[in-house]
C-alpha positions as CSV (number, residue, x, y, z in Angstrom):
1,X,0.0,0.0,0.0
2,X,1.7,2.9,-1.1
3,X,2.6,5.8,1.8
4,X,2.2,9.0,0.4
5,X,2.2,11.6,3.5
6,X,6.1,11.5,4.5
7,X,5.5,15.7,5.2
8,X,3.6,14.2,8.7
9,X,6.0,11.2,8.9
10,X,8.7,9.5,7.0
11,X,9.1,5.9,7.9
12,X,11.8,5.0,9.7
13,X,15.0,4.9,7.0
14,X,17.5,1.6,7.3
15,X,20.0,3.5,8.8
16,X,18.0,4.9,11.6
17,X,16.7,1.5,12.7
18,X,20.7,-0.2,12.5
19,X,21.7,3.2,14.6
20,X,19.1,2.5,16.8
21,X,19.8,-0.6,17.6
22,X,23.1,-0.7,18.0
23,X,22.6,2.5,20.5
24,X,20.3,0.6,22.5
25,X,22.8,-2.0,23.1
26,X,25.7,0.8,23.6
27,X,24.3,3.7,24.8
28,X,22.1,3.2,27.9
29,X,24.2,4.8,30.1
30,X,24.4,8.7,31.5
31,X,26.5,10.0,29.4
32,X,26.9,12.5,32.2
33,X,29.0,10.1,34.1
34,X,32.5,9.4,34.2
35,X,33.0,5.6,34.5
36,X,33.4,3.6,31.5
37,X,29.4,2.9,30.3
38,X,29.1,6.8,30.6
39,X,32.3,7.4,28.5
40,X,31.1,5.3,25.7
41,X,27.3,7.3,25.5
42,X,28.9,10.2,26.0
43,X,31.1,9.6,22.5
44,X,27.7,8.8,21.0
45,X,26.4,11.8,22.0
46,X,29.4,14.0,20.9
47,X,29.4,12.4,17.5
48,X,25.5,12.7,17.2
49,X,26.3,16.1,17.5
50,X,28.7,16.6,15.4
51,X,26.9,15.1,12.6
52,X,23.4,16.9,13.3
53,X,25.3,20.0,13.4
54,X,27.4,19.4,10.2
55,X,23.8,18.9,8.4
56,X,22.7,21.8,10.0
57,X,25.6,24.0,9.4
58,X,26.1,25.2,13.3
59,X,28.9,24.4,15.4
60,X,28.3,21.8,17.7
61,X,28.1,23.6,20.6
62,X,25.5,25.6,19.3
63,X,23.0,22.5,19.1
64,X,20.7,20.9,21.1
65,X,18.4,17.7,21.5
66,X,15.1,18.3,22.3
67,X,12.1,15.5,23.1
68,X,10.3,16.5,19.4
69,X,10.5,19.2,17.0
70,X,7.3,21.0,18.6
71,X,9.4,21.5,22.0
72,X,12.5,22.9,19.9
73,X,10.0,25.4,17.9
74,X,8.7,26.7,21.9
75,X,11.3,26.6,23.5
76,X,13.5,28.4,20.8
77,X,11.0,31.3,20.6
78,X,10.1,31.3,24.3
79,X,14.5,31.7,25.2
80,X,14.7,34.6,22.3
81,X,11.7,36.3,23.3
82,X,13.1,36.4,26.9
83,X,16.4,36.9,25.6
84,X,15.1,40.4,24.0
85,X,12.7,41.6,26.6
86,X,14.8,44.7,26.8
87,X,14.5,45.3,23.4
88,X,10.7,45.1,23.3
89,X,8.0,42.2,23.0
90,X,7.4,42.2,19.4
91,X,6.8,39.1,17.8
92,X,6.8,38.9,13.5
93,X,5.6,35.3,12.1
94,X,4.1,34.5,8.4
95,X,0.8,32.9,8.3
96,X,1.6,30.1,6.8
97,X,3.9,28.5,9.8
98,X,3.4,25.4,11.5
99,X,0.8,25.3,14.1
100,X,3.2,25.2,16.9
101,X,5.2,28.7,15.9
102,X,1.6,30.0,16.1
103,X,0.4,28.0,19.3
104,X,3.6,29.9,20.7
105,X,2.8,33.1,19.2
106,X,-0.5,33.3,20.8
107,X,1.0,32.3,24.1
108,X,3.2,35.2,23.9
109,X,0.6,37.6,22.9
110,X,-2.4,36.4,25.5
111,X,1.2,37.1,28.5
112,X,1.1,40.4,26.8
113,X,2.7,40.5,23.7
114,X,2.4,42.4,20.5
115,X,2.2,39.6,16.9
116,X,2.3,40.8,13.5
117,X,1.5,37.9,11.2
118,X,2.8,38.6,7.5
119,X,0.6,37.8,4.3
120,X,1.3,35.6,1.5
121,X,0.8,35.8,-1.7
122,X,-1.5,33.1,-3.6
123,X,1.6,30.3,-4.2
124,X,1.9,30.5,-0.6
125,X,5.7,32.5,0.0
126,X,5.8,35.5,1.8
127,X,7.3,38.8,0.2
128,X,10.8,40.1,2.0
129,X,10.1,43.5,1.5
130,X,6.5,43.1,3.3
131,X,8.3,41.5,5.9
132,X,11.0,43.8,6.2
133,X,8.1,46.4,6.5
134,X,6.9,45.0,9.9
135,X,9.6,44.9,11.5
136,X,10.1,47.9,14.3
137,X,12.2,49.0,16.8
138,X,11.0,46.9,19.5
139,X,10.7,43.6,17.4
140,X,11.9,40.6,19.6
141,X,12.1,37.8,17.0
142,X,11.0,37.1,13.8
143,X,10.0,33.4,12.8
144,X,9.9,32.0,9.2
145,X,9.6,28.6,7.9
146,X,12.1,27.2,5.3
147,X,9.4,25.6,3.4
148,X,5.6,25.2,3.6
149,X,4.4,21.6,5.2
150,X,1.1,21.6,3.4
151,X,2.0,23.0,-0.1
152,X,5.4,23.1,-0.4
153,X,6.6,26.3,-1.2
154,X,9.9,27.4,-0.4
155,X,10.6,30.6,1.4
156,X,12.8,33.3,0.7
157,X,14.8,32.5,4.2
158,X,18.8,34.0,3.0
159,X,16.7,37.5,1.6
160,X,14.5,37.6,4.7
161,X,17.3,36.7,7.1
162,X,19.8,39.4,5.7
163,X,16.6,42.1,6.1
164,X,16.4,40.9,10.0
165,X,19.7,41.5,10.1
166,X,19.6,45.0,8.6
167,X,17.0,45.7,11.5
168,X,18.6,43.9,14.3
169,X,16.3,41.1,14.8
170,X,17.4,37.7,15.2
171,X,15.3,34.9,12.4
172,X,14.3,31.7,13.8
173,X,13.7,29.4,11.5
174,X,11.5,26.2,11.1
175,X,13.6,23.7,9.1
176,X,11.1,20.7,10.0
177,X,10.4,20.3,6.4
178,X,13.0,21.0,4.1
179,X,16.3,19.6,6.2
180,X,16.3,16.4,5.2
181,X,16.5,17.9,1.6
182,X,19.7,20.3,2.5
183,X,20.9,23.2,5.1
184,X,18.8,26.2,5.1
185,X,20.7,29.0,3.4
186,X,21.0,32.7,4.8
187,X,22.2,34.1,8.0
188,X,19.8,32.7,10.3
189,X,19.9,32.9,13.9
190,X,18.0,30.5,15.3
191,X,16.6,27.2,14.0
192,X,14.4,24.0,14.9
193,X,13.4,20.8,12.9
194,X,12.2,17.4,13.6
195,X,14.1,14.2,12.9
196,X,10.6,11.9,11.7
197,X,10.1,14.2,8.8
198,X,12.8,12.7,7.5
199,X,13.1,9.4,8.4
200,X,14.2,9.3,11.7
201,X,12.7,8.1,14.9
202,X,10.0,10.4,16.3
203,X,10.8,12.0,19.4
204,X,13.7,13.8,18.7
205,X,13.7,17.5,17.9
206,X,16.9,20.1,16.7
207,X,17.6,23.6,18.4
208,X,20.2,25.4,17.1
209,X,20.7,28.9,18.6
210,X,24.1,30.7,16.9
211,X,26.5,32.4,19.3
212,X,26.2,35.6,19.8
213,X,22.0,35.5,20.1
214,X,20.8,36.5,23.2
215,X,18.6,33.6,24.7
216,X,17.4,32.7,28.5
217,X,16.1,29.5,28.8
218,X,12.7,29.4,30.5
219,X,11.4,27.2,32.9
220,X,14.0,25.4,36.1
221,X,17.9,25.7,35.3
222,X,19.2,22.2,33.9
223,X,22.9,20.9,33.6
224,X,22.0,19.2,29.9
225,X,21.6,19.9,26.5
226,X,23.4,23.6,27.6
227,X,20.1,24.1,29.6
228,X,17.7,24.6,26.6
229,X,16.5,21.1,26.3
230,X,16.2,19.5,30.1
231,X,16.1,16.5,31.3
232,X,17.7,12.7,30.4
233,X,18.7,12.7,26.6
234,X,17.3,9.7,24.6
235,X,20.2,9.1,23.4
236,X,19.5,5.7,21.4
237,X,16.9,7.9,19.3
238,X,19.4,10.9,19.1
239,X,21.9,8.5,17.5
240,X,19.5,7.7,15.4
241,X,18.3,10.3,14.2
242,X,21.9,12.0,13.6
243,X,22.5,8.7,11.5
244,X,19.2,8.5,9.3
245,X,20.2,12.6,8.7
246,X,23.5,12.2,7.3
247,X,21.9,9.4,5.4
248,X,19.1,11.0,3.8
249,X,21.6,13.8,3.0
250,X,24.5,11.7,1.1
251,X,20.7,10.7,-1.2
252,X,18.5,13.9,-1.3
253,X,20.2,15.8,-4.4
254,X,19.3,12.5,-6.3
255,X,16.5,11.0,-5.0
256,X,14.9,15.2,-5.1
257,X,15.7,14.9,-8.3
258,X,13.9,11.7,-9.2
259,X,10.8,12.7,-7.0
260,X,10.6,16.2,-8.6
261,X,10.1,14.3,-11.8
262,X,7.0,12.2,-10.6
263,X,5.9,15.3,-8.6
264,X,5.4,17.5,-12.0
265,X,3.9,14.4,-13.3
266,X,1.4,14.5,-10.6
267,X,0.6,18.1,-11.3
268,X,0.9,17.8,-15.0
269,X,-1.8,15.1,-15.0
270,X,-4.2,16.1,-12.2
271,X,-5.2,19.3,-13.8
272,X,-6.4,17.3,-17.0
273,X,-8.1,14.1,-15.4
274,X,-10.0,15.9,-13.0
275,X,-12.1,18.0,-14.0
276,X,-12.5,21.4,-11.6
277,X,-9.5,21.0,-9.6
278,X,-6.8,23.4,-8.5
279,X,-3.0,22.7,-7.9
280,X,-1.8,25.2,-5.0
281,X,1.8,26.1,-4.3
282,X,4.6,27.1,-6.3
283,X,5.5,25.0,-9.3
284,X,9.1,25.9,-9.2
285,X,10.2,27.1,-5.3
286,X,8.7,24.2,-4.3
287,X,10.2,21.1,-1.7
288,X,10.8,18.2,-4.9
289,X,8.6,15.3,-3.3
290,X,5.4,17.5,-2.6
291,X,2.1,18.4,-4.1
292,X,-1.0,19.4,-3.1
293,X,-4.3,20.2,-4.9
294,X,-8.0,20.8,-4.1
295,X,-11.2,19.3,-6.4
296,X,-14.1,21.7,-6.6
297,X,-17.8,19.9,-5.4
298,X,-15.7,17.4,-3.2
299,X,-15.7,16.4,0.8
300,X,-12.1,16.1,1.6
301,X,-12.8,13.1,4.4
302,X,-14.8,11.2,2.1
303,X,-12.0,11.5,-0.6
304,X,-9.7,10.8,1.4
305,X,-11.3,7.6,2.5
306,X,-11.3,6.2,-1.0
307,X,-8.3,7.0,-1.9
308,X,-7.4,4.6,1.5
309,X,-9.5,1.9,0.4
310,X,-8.6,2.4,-3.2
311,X,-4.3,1.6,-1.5
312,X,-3.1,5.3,-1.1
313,X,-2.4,7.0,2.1
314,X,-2.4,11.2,1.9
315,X,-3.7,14.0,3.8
316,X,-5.6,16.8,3.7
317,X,-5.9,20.6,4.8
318,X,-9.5,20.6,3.5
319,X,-12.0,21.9,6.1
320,X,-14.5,18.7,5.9
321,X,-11.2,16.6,7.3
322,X,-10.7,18.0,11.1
323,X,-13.3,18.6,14.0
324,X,-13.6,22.6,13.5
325,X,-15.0,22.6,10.2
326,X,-12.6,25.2,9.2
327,X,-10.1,25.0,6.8
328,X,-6.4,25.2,6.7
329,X,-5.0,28.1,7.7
330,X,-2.3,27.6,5.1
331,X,-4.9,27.5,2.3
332,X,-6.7,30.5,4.1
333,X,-4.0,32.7,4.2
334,X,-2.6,32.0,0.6
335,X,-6.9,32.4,-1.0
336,X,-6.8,29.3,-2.2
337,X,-9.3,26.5,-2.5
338,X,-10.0,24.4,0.3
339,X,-12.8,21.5,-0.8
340,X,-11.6,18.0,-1.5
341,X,-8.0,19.3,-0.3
342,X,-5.7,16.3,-1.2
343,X,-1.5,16.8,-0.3
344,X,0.5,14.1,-1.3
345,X,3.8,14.0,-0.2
346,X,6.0,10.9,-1.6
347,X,8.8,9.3,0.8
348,X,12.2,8.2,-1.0
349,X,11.6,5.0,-2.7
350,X,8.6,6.2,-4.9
351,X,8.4,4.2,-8.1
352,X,6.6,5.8,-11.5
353,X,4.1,2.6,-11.1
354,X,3.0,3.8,-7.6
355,X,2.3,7.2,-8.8
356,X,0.8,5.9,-12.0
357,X,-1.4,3.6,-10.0
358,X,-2.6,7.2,-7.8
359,X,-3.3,9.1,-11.1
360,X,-5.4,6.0,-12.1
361,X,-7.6,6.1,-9.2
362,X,-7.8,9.7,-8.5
363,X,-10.5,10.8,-11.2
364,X,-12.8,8.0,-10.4
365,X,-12.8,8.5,-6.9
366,X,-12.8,12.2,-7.3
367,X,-16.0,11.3,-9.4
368,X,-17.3,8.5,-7.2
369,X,-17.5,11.4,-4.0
370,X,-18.9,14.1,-6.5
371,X,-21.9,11.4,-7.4
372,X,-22.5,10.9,-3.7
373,X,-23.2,14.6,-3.5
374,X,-25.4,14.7,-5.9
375,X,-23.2,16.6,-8.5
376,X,-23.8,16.8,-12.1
377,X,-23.8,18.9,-15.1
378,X,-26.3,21.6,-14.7
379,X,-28.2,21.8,-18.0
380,X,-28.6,25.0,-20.0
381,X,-31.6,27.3,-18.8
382,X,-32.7,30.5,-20.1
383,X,-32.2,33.2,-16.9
384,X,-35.0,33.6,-15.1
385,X,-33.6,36.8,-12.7
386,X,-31.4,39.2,-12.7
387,X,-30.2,38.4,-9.1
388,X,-31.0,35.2,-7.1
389,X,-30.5,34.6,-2.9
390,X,-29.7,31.3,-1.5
391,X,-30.5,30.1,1.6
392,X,-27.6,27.7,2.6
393,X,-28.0,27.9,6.2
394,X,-26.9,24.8,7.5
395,X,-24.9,23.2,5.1
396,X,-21.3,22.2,5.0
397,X,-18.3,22.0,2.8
398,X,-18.9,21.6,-0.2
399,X,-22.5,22.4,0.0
400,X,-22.9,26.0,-0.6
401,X,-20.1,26.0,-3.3
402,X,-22.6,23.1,-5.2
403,X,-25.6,25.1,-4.7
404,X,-24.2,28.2,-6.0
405,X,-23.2,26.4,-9.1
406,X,-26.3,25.1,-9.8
407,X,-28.1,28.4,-9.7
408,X,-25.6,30.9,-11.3
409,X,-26.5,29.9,-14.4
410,X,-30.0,30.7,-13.8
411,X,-29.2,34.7,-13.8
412,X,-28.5,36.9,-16.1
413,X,-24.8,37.7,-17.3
414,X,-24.0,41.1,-14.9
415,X,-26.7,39.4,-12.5
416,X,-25.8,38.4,-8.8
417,X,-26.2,35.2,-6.9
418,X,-26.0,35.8,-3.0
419,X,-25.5,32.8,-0.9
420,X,-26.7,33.1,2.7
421,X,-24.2,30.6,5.0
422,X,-22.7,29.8,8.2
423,X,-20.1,27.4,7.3
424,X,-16.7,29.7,8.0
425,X,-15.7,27.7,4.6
426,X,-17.7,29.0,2.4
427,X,-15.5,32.5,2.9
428,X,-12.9,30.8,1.4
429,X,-14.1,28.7,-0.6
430,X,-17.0,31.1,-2.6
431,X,-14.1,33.4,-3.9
432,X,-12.0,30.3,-4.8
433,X,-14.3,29.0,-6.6
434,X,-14.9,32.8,-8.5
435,X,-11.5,32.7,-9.6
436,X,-11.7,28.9,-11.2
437,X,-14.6,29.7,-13.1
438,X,-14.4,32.9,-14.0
439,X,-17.5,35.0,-12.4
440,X,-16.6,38.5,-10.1
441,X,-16.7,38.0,-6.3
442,X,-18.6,41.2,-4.6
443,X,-17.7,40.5,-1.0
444,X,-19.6,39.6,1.9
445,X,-21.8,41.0,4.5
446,X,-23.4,40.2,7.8
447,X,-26.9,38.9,8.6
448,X,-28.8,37.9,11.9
449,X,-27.8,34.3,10.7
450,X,-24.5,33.6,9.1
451,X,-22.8,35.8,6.5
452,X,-24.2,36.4,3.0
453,X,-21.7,36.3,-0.1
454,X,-22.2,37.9,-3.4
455,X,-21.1,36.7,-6.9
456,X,-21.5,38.3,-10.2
457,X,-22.0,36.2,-13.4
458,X,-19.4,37.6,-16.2
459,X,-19.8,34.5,-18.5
């Protein structure tokens, strides 16, 4: 069954599971100690190190395990933030970054701290110069992510890093993604990633803090991991994950450039055999082994569900996969579609059958869900109004989307259709679907009950 979501987890690589096991047999010990069992896990330590940091491009001394990539990304912006306090509590992310920069962003901002979150364009990236414009005299930290996790696109770290610089302000950034494929370029200050998104075992996070950054640790003072990470190191996963690093590294330039191959194939294809579907991200700055797209008139879980019966295992940001019935706030930010989200993320080993096999399933399950919902072509009709409202209180992704197709063709060109809902979805999703097929998008206003959203037919 093929495994196509390595961007949540890769599996374990070969050398991670040897590493591992021969750690467990060798490294058990405190390496604290001084007697012979400590000795020898405290030279698997150092040289776990040494390679993590050679990936990274740090000095050794400047990184530390941490218990998961999530503790790295809070406790690297909690020790810079208190670091800085002098210098203000200003906080810049984008508003595309992993969940946990922003879980630790609101943290800082509900203890009394000020967060500018930057904009993105449609293909996901942010723009240096709007960043650079945000930054002020009492900015703390800014915090960008090498690459995206749920479209791909790579950010412009080196530009954005050298305009932190320019303005003082240390850049932390969230590697989690993109180090398996190669060090993050720029003068960065600060950085975190995660050893299972690529291929190590989970539980073991990177913080790498240059010298010359002022950080204070938070929380009680610890003798290990130079007090940013405390407590007893697992070292057997640490050696691990140091190993499966160098590993993936010695294969990314040629396996990226395999996968980037099967990717654009992916994307290529897609667009044709399903009808109504839109490939977010961009096609060029993009991680090679990622892709994600959305299908108009589709419930994401559902999809999702046959791709799993049909052998293929992917995610989704789509708001009709998760409990809050709101959609990614990736695909919010960048304006994109959200229904029938589908990211597929391929792990080293892909072969051109697997994918193959994927395209060949896609369009009938695609149409399998769309039939379920009751979607179909919507026959010709004279117009009957010059404006139309529709009551789509109630219904869920991709409900209003369906029922505003259906009726737009039954108003005159120029005429409105304004669909009353209170799915937060449908905010995203009404102007998505404007864009893909070509009709004007008025805005939106408030009602007693939900929010009603205007479109003008143009064709």
């Amino acid at each position: 069954m093929p495994y196509f979501d390595t961007a949540s987890a890769a599996p374990l690589h070969p050398v991670a599971r040897q590493a591992l096991q021969a750690a467990l047999d060798e490294g058990w010990a405190d390496p604290a100690r001084l007697y012979r069992e400590g000795r020898r896990a405290r030279l698997l330590l150092d040289a776990a190190r040494e390679a993590a940091a050679e990936a990274v491009g740090c000095r050794p001394d400047e990184l530390a395990f941490t218990p998961s990539g999530t503790h790295a990304v809070h406790t690297g912006i909690a020790g810079a933030l208190a670091g800085r306090r002098r210098v203000g509590g200003h906080l810049v992310v984008s508003a595309v970054e992993h969940s946990s920069v922003l879980h630790a962003a609101d943290a800082h901002a509900a203890a009394g701290g000020t967060v500018t979150e930057v904009p993105v364009d449609r293909l996901g990236a942010v723009g240096p110069t709007a960043y650079a414009a945000v930054l002020a005299p009492d900015t703390a930290l800014a915090c960008l992510q090498s690459a995206n996790h749920e479209v791909g696109t790579v950010q412009p770290v080196a530009e954005t890093a050298e305009a932190c610089a320019a303005a003082g302000v240390p850049l932390l950034v969230d590697a989690a993604q993109s180090l398996g494929w190669g060090p993050v370029e720029g003068a960065w200050s600060l950085l975190t990633a995660s050893a299972h998104k690529w291929g190590g075992p989970p539980g073991v996070g990177l913080l790498a803090v240059r010298k010359g950054v002022r950080f204070s640790p938070q929380g009680p003072a610890d003798e290990r991991e130079s007090g940013r990470s405390p407590g007893f190191v697992n070292l057997p996963a640490v050696v691990a994950a140091a190993a499966s690093l160098r590993a993936v590294r010695a294969e990314a330039e040629a396996e990226g450039a395999r996968l980037r191959i099967l990717v654009d194939r992916i994307r290529r294809r897609v667009a044709r055999l399903v009808p109504d579907v839109e490939v977010v991200g961009d096609a060029e700055r993009r991680l090679p082994h990622l892709v994600t797209f959305s299908c108009l008139y589709v419930d994401g879980e559902t999809l999702l569900h046959e791709l799993d019966r049909a052998g293929f295992s992917v995610s989704s940001g789509s708001s009709c996969t998760s409990s809050t019935l709101t959609p990614s706030h990736v695909l919010r930010a960048m304006g994109v579609l959200s229904e029938g989200n589908v990211r597929v993320s391929l792990p080293p080993g892909t072969t051109a059958d697997q994918v193959n096999g994927f395209l060949d399933v896609l369009p009938g399950a695609v149409a399998g869900v769309r039939e379920k919902l009751g979607v179909s072509e919507v026959p010709a009709v004279a117009p009957v109004a010059d404006s139309l409202e529709l009551d789509a209180l109630g219904l869920r992704c991709p409900q209003p989307v369906i029922e505003l197709a259906r009726a737009i063709g039954t108003v005159q060109v120029g005429g409105t259709v304004t669909v009353l809902s209170d799915d937060e979805v449908a905010r995203l999703d009404i102007p998505a679907w404007c864009v893909m097929r070509g009709h004007a998008y008025l805005g939106e206003a408030d009602r007693p009950a939900g929010v009603a959203y205007t479109v003008r037919r143009l064709v």
